[in-house]
C-alpha positions, 0 to 999 in steps of 0.5 A: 600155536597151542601151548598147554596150561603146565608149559605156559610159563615156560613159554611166556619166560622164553618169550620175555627172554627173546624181547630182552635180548633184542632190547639190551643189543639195540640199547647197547648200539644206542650207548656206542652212538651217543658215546661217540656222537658226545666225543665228536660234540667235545672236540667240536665244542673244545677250546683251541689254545694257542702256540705250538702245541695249538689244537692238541687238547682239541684232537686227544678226545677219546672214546673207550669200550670198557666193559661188555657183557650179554646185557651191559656195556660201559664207555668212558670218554677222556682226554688222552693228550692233555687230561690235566687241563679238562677240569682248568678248561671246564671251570676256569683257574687263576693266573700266575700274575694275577686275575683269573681265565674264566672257564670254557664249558665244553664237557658238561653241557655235552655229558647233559645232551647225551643224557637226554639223548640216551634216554630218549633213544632207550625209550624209543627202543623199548616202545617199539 
C-alpha cells in the first residue's frame, strides 16, 4: 500500500478512527455483560425477608439501558419492587422497639467487583 506524503494524515486519522470504532463497540458489549452479570451477583447476594411477601426484594433487581450513543452507553441497575429498602438493607436501621438490624451488604461489594471487572475487560480490549 502506498500512501503519498500529502494523504498520510488522512490515512493515519482514518486508521485511529477505524480502531476506535471496534474499541467503543466491544467496550460497549463489556459494560452490558458486567452490567447484567452485577444484577444477577445482587439477587444471588440479596437478603431474603420473611413472610408473604418473602423473596420480592430479591427478585425486583433490574438492569436499564439508559442512554446509548456511537461511542458511550449508560446502565443503571435499581430495585424495582422494593427500592425504599435498599439502603435499610445496605447499612442497617433501628427498630421501632428498640435496638438495631444490622446491615446486610449486598450492593457495594458488587458495584466494587464490577469495577474492577470492567476495568479489567477494557484493558484486555484496548491491548488486543
Amino acid at each position: 500500500m502506498n500512501i503519498k506524503i500529502d494523504e498520510l494524515a488522512d490515512a493515519i486519522a482514518l486508521q485511529l478512527s477505524q480502531f476506535k470504532d471496534g474499541v467503543a463497540e466491544q467496550v460497549k458489549a463489556a459494560c452490558t455483560d458486567v452490567s447484567n452479570d452485577m444484577t444477577d451477583k445482587i439477587k444471588a447476594s440479596s437478603p431474603v425477608g420473611k413472610g408473604k411477601t418473602r423473596g420480592k426484594y430479591k427478585r425486583g433487581w433490574r438492569v436499564k439501558k439508559m442512554f446509548e450513543d456511537k461511542d458511550n452507553i449508560r446502565y443503571k441497575i435499581y430495585n424495582a419492587t422494593d427500592y425504599q429498602l435498599t439502603h435499610l438493607l445496605e447499612f442497617g436501621h433501628a427498630k421501632t422497639n428498640g435496638g438495631r438490624v444490622e446491615g446486610r451488604p449486598h450492593i457495594r461489594p458488587n458495584e466494587e467487583w464490577a469495577k474492577k471487572e470492567l476495568a479489567e475487560r477494557i484493558k484486555r480490549v484496548v491491548q488486543q
